[in-house]
LOLO-178359 format. One record per residue (C-alpha): residue in one letter; x, y, z. Coordinates in steps of 0.5 Angstrom, whole numbers, padded with zeros to 4 digits, always signed. Example, Ala and Ser with C-alpha at 12.3 -4.5 7.8 and 13.67 -1.06 7.14 Angstrom:
BEGIN
A+0025-0009+0016S+0027-0002+0014
This chain:
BEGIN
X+0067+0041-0020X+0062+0046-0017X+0058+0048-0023X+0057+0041-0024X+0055+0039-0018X+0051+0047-0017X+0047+0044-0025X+0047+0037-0021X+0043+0040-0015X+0039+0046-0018X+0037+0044-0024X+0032+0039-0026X+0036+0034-0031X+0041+0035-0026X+0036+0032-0020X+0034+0028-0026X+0040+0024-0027X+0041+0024-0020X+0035+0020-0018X+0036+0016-0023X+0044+0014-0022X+0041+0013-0014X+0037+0008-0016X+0040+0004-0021X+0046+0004-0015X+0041+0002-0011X+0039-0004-0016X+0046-0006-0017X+0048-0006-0010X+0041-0010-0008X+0042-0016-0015X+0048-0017-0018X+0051-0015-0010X+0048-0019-0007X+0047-0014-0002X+0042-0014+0004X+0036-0009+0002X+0036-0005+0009X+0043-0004+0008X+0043-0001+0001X+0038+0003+0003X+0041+0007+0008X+0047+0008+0005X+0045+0010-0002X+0040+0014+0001X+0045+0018+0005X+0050+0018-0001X+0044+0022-0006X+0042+0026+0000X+0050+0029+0000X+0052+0029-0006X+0044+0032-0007X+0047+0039-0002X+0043+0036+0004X+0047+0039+0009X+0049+0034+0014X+0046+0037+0020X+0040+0036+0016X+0041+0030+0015X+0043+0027+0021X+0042+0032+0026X+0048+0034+0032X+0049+0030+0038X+0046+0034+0042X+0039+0034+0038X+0038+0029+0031X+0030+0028+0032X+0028+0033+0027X+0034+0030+0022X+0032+0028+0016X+0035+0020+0017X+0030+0020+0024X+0024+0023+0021X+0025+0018+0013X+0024+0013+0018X+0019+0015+0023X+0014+0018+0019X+0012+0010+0016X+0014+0006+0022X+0010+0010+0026X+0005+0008+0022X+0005+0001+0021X+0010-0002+0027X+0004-0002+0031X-0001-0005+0025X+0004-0010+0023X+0005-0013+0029X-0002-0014+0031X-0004-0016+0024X+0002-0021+0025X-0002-0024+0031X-0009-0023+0029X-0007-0028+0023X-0003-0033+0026X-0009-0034+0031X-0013-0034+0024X-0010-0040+0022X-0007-0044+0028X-0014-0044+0029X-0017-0046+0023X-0020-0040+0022X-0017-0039+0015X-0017-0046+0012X-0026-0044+0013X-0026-0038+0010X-0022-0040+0004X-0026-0046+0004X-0032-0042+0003X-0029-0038-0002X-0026-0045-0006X-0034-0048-0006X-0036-0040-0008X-0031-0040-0014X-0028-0047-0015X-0020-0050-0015X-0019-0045-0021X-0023-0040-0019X-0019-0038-0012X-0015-0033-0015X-0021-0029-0017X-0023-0030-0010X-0018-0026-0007X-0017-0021-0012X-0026-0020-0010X-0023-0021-0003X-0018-0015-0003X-0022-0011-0006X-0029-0010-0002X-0024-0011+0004X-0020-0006+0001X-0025+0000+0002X-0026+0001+0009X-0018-0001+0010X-0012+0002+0008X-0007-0001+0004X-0002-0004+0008X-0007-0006+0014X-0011-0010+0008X-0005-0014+0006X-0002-0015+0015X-0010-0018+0016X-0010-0021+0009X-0003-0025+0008X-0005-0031+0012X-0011-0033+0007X-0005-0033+0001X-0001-0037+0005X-0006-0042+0006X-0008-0041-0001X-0002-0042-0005X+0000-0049+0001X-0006-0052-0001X-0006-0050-0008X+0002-0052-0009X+0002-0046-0014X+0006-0040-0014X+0005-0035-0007X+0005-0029-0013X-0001-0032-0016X-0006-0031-0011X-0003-0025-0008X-0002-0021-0014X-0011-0020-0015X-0011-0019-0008X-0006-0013-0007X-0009-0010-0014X-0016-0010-0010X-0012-0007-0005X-0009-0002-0009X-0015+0000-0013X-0019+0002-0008X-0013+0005-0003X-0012+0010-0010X-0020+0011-0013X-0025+0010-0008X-0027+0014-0001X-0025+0014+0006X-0018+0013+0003X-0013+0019+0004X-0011+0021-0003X-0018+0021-0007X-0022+0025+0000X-0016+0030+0000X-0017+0032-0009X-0025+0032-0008X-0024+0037-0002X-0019+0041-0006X-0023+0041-0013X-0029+0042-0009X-0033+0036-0012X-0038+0032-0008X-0036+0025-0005X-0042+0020-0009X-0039+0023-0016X-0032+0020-0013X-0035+0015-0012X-0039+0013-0018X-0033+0015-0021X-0028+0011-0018X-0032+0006-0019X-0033+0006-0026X-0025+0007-0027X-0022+0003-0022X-0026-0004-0023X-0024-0005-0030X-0017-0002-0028X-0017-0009-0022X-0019-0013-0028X-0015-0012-0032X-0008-0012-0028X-0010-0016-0022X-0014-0021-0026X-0011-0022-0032X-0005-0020-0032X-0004-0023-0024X-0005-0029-0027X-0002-0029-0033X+0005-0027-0029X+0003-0031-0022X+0004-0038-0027X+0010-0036-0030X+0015-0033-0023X+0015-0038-0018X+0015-0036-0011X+0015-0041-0004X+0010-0039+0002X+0016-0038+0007X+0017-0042+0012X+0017-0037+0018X+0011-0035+0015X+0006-0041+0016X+0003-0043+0022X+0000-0050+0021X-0006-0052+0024X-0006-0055+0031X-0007-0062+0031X-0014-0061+0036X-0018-0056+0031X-0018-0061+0025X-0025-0064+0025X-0026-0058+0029X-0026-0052+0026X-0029-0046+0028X-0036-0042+0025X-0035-0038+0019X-0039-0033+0023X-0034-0033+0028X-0028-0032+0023X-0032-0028+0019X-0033-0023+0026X-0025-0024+0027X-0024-0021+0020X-0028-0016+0019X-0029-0013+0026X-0023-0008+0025X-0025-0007+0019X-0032-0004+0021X-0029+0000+0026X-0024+0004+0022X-0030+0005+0017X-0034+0007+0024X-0028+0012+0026X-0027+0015+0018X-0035+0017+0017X-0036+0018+0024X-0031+0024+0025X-0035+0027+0017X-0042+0026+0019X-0043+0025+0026X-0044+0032+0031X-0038+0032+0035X-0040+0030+0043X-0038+0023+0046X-0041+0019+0040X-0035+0022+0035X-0030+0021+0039X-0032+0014+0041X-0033+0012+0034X-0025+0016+0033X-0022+0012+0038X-0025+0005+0036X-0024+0007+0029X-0016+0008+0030X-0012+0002+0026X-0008+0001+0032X-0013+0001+0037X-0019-0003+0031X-0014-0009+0032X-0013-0010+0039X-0020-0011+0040X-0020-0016+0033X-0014-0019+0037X-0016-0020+0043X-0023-0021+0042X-0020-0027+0037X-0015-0030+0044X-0022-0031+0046X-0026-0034+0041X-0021-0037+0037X-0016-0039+0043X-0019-0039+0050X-0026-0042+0048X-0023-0047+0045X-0019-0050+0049X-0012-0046+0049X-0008-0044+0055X-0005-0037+0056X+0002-0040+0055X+0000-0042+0049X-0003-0035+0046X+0003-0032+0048X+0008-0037+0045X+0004-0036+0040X+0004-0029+0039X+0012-0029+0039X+0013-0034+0034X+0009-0030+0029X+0013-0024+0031X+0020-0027+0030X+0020-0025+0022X+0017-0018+0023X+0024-0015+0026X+0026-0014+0018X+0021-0012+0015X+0020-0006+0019X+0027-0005+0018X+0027-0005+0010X+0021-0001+0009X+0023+0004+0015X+0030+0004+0010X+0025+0005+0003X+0021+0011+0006X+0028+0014+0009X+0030+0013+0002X+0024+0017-0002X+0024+0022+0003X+0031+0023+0001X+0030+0023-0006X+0024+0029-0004X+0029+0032+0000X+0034+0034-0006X+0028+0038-0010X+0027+0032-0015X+0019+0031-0014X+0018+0039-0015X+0023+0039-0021X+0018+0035-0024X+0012+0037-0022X+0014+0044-0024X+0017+0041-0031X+0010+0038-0033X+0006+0043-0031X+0008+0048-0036X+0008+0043-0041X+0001+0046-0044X-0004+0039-0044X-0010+0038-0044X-0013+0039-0037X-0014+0031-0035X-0007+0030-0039X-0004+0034-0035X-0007+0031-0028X-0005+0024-0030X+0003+0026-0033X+0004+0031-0026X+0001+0025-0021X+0006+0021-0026X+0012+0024-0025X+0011+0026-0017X+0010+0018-0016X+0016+0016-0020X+0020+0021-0017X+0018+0020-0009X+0014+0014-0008X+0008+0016-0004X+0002+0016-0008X-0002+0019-0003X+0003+0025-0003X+0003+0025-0011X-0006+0026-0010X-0005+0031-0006X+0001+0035-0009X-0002+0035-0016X-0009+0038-0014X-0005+0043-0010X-0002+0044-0016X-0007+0043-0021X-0013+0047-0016X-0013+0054-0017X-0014+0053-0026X-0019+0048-0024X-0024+0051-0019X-0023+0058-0024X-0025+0055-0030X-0033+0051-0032X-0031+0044-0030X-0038+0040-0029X-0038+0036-0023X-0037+0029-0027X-0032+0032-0030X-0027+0034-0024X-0029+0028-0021X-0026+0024-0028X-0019+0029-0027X-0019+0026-0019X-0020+0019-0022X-0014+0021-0027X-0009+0024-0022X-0011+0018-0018X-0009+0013-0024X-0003+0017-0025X-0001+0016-0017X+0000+0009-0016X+0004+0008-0023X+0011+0004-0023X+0011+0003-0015X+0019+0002-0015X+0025+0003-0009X+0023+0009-0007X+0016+0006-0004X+0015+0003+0002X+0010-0001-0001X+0014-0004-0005X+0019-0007+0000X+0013-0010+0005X+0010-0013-0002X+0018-0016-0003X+0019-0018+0004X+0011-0020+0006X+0011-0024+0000X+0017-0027+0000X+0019-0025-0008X+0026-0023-0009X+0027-0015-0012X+0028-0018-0019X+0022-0021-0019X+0017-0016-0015X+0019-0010-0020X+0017-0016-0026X+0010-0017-0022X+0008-0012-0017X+0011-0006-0020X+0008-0009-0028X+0001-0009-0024X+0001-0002-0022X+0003+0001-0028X-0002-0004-0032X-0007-0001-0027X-0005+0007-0028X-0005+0006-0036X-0013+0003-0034X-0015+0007-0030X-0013+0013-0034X-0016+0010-0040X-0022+0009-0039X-0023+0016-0035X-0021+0019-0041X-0025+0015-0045X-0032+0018-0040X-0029+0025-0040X-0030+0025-0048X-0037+0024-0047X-0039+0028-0041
């Protein structure tokens, strides 16, 4: 028994196997059981993390002192991130459509693109929005308009949110200001406009092709029901009245332009009290407080609604808010088990001594690190780590280290599976049961990856 579990937690298909018994546990607990996702989270995250060698002082800490177990800090280190954003999100968005403000904007899409064309308008939508904003602030701010779209359409929710989250994703993956790109580019020591012109160049047909054709084409056939407790129907006295598209369009976008503020200011602004005004308005928490407050005002006391309205409001909105932060706190808790016991370097130290073409190898490590940890962010920057010394050695042109980002970059977002706590937001936000969310969702992002690596590779023949 020990030398199995000594094989099981030392040796790379002995981590293997056990990332895959752990997440096959996990599936058949959440599917054929029935059981409540954050639940089986949490217990099959605690029963890998054991079975791995995690020690339990490592896993939950003492009595006296457990902050820097690996229980608390799984679940911190997301939700530290996005509590804030998801709850100011949540009422910027209820505000948007009690008001009216979103059946505007989708009104305007809908005159822009036709009935048919909606879906194409959200993925167009995600994807310029997508670049100043992250991925999962796009989607809190954004998911009011997919509601309004799939009630009014009657048609499946997936099918006007999945072009949306593929633009989201494509730009989180391939394009500055975003974490995962900038941290390669500063690895590999290339300049941001060919990440840039190359990101670009890759990631647009990869949107098309996961987000426009295949998103529609699944979108059709997995019907999903906008939740109810996430549809706040207009009020009675904003029809016939509702607000400019200028002043939606500010509500939406004025967040969006502050974190874009914060990102390049703190790059190429001199420090001195400009930066630092930038960086403070630029923070995501602090971007959407004044979108909120600004849009109570415009949207709320200017036309007529009493503070006490606001604030039942705003309540209502956040009832359903408590289990998605649970689930995905539970999912991050999970991945960061999975990269506690050892797999995620396992991996990479497997796929790096495997003898590829330098792009190859780029986009199977980045692969391999997502599959196995679930952040892509994580999976960008542990691959350039792994692949900078050979690369800034050798006589690679900048178009040519830009295309290997761009091939790590399609590498990290493959198979997005329990393991991500962007998973559990899309199940949770847009109402899919897991089954579905691995049929469509995870589907998307592998048909992104396969994309995106397929023209980079194309590119760099000829370059």
């Amino acid at each position: 028994m020990d030398a199995f579990l000594a094989w099981l937690r030392h040796d790379t298909a002995g981590l293997l196997l056990l990332a895959a018994v752990g997440i096959a546990l996990l599936l058949f607990l959440i599917i054929k059981v029935k059981v409540e996702p954050f639940i089986a989270l949490v217990g099959t995250g605690v029963l890998v993390a054991l079975v791995g060698g995690v020690s339990v002082s490592a896993l939950v800490g003492s009595a006296s002192a457990s902050s820097d177990a690996l229980i608390e800090k799984g679940f911190a280190g997301i939700l530290g991130h996005i509590t804030l954003i998801i709850g100011l999100g949540t009422v910027l968005g209820a505000i948007l459509e009690r008001s009216g403000g979103a059946e505007v904007l989708l009104g305007r899409l809908v005159k822009v693109f036709g009935e048919k064309g909606t879906p194409l308008a959200m993925g167009i939508t995600g994807f310029v929005l997508g670049i100043p904003v992250f991925f999962d602030i796009g989607i809190f701010v954004l998911a009011p308009l997919v509601y309004v779209a799939a009630v009014r359409g009657r048609r499946s929710l997936a099918l006007y949110a999945l072009p949306l989250l593929a633009g989201l994703s494509v730009t989180h993956a391939f394009l500055p200001p975003h974490p995962g790109p900038v941290a390669a580019a500063g690895l590999f020591h290339v300049d941001l406009g060919w990440i840039i012109l190359m990101g670009l160049a890759c990631g647009i047909p990869a949107w098309f092709a996961s987000g426009i054709l295949w998103g529609r084409w699944i979108g059709q056939r997995v019907p999903v029901e906008v939740p109810e407790d996430r549809v706040i129907p207009e009020a009675e006295e904003a029809k016939g009245h509702e607000p400019r598209m200028a002043v939606v369009s500010l509500a939406i976008g004025l967040p969006m332009l502050l974190i874009l503020g914060g990102t390049f200011g703190n790059v190429f602004v001199p420090a001195g009290v400009f930066r630092d005004t930038l960086v403070f308005f630029g923070n995501p928490a602090i971007a959407l407080s004044v979108a909120v407050l600004l849009s109570m005002w415009l949207l709320g006391i200017r036309r007529g609604m009493t503070a006490r309205e606001l604030s039942e409001l705003s309540s209502a909105s956040l009832k359903p808010v408590g289990m998605i932060i649970l689930v995905v706190g539970a999912g991050a808790f999970f991945g960061a088990v999975l990269a506690a016991t050892g797999v995620g370097k396992a991996v990479a130290d497997s796929l790096a001594a495997a003898g590829l073409p330098i792009i190859v190898s780029a986009y199977v490590i980045a692969c391999g690190m997502r599959i196995a940890q679930g952040s892509a962010t994580v999976a960008i920057v542990t691959t350039g780590g792994i692949l900078a010394p050979s690369l800034t050695a050798g006589h690679y042109s900048q178009p040519q280290l830009a295309l290997i980002v761009m091939a790590i970059s399609s590498g990290s977002i493959i198979a997005s599976h329990v393991n991500d706590g962007g998973f559990w937001i899309i199940q949770r936000y847009f109402n899919m049961s897991v089954k579905d969310t691995l049929k469509t969702w995870t589907v998307l992002e592998t048909v992104l990856s396969v994309v995106g690596f397929g023209v980079a590779s194309l590119i760099y023949a000829f370059v």
